[in-house]
C-alpha positions in Angstrom: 104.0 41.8 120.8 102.2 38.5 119.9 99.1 39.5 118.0 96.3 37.3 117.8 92.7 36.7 116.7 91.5 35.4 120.2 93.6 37.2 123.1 94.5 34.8 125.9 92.2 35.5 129.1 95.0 35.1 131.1 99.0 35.8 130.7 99.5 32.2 132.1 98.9 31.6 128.5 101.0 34.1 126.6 104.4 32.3 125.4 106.6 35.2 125.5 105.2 36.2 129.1 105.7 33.2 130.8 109.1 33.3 129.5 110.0 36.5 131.1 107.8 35.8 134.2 110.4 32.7 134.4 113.5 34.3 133.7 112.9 36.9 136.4 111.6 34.5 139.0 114.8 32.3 138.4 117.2 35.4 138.7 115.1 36.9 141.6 115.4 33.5 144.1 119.3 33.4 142.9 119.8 36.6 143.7 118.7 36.0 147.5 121.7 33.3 147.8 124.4 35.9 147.1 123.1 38.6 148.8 123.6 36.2 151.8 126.9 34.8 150.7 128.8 37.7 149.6 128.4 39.6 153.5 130.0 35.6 155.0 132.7 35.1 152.0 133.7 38.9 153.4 133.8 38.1 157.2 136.3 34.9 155.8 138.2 37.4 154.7 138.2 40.6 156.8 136.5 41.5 159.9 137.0 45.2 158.9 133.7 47.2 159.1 135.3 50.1 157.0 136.0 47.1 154.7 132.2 46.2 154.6 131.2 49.6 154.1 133.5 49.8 150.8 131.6 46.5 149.9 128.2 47.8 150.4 128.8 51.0 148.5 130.1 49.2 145.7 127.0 47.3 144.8 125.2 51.0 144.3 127.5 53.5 143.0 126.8 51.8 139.5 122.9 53.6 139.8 124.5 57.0 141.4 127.2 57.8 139.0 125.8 56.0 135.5 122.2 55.5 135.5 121.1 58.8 133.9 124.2 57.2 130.8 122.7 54.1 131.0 118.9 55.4 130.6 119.9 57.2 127.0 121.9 53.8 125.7 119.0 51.8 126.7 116.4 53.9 125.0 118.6 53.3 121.7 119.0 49.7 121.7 117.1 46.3 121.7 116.3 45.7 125.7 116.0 42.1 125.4 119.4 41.6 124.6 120.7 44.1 127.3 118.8 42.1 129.9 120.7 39.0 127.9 123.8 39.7 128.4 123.9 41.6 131.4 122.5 38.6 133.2 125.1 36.5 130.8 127.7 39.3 133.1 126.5 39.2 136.5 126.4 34.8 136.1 130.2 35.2 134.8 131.2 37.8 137.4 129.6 36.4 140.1 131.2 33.5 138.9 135.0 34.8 139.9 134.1 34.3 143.3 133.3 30.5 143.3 136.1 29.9 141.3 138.7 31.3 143.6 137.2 29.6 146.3 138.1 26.1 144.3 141.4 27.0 143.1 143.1 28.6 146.0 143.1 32.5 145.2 140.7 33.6 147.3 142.4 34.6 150.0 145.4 36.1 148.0 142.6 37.9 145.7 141.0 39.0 148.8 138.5 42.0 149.3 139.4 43.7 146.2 137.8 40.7 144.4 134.5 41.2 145.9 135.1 44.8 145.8 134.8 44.5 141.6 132.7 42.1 141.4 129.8 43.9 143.9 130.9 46.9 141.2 130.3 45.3 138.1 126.9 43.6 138.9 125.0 46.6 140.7 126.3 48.2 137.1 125.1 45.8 135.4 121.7 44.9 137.6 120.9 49.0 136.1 121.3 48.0 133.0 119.2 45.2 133.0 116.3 47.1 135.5 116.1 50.2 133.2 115.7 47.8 129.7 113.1 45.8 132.3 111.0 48.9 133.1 110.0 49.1 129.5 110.4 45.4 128.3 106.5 44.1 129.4 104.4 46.5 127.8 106.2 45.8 124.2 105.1 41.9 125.4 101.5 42.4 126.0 98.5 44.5 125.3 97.8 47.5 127.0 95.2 46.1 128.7 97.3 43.5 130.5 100.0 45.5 132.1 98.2 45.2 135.6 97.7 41.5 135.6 101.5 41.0 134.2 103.2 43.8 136.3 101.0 41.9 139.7 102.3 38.3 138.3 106.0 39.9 138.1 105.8 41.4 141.7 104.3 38.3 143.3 107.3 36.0 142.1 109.5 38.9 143.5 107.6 39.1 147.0 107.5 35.5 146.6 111.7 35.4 146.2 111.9 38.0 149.3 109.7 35.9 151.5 111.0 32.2 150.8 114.3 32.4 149.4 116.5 34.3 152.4 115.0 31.2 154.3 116.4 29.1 151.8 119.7 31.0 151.2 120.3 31.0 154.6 120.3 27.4 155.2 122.6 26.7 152.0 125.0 29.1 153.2 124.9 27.8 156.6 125.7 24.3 154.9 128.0 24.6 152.4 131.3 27.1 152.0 130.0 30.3 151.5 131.9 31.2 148.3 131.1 28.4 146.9 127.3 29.3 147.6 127.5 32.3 145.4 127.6 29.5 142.3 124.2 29.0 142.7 123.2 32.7 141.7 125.7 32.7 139.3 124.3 29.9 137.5 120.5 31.2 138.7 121.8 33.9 136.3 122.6 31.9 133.5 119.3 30.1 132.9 118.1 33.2 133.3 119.3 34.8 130.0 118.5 31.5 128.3 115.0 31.6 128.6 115.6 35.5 127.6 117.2 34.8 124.8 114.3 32.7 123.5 111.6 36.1 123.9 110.1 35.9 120.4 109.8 40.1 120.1 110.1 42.4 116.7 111.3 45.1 119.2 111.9 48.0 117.1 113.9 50.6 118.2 113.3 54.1 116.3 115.8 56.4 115.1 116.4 59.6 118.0 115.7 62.7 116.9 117.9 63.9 118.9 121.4 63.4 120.2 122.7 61.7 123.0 123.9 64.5 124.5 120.9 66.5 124.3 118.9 63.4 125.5 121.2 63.7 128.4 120.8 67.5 128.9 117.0 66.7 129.0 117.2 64.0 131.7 119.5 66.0 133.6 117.4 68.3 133.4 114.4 67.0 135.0 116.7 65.3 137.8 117.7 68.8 138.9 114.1 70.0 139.2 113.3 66.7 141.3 114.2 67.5 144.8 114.2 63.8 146.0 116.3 62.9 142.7 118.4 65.6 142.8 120.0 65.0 146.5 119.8 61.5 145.7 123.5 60.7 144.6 125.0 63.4 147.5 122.7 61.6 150.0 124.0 57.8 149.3 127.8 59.4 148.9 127.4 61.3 152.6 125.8 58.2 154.1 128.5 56.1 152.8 131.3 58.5 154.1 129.3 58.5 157.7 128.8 54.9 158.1 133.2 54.9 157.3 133.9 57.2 159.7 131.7 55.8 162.7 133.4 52.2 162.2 136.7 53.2 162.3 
């Protein structure tokens, strides 16, 4: 946390804030492009709808079967470099698709390509959304979470509003594989400007073990009604959705 005699009046001003209000608007306008170019580089491949429910449920099972796992390694380690790298993953696998496109494979890699990739980076999008949750208030005072978390969520809103406009058009206008680049590389710069957070994050010793850590947060899952039916909820929608397109 930067600690100083005068405290900026506003978090336009504070160095390490700007850099992740950057980093996430970058990744949050990139991630509009794929989400409009993966569905297209599908219907190139398949017109299957079973196939695009496969495809859909791939980019969530990450948060249904791993996120209470993920939750326990993230409270032992440095978030900053979590986010890092797994915006460092998502650029490189997002990456696989663009890069099939050019050399010929895409079609002979086919579904199953999108299949791991969609996978890997909705696992890898928790990791980097449960480091984020806890990332701002180890940037700034206590006193301004509400301005940062309001600057954070505008540059989101802001990426919902313009950027399927803008994704749209690109895909429209260029291969849609090859669209998918531009998130990849959104991703990139991303963790760049993370990388360059100056933070003494310091991550104290558990007093417990993982598994009881895991216990515990099982624990209050099960007594969360809405929590609790979460996982059977998306895995009955999922098998629904397959069996009314077949």
């Amino acid at each position: 946390m930067e600690t100083e005699t005068e405290r900026p009046t506003s978090l336009w001003h504070h160095r390490n804030f700007l850099k992740l209000w950057t980093s996430d608007t970058i990744s949050q306008f990139g991630t509009q492009f794929s989400g409009y170019a993966i569905p297209f580089t599908a219907l190139l491949l398949t017109s299957d709808p079973l196939a695009f429910s496969i495809l859909n449920a791939s980019a969530f099972i990450g948060f249904a079967v791993f996120a209470l796992f993920i939750g326990v390694y993230v409270d032992r380690h440095r978030r900053q470099r979590i986010m890092t790298l797994a915006n460092v993953g998502r650029g490189i696998f997002l990456g696989l698709i663009p890069l099939a496109a050019v050399t010929g494979t895409l079609t002979r890699a086919g579904m199953p390509l999108l299949y791991f990739v969609s996978f890997m980076v909705g696992l890898l999008t928790v990791f980097f959304d449960v480091s984020y949750q806890a990332i701002l208030p180890s940037l700034v005072d206590r006193s301004q979470l509400v301005e940062g978390n309001s600057k954070l969520e505008w540059s989101r809103s802001g990426a919902q509003v313009v950027g399927p406009g803008m994704a749209g058009l690109v895909v429209q206008a260029v291969y849609p594989p090859l669209a998918i680049a531009i998130d990849a590389t959104a991703y990139m710069a991303s963790a760049s400007v993370l990388s360059r957070l100056k933070q003494d994050e310091v991550i104290k010793p558990s007093a417990t073990s993982v598994w009881h850590d895991l216990k515990e947060g099982l624990a209050v899952v099960l007594k969360d009604k809405r929590m609790r039916y979460s996982p059977f909820s998306f895995s009955t929608s999922f098998g629904n959705s397959a069996i009314r397109q077949q």
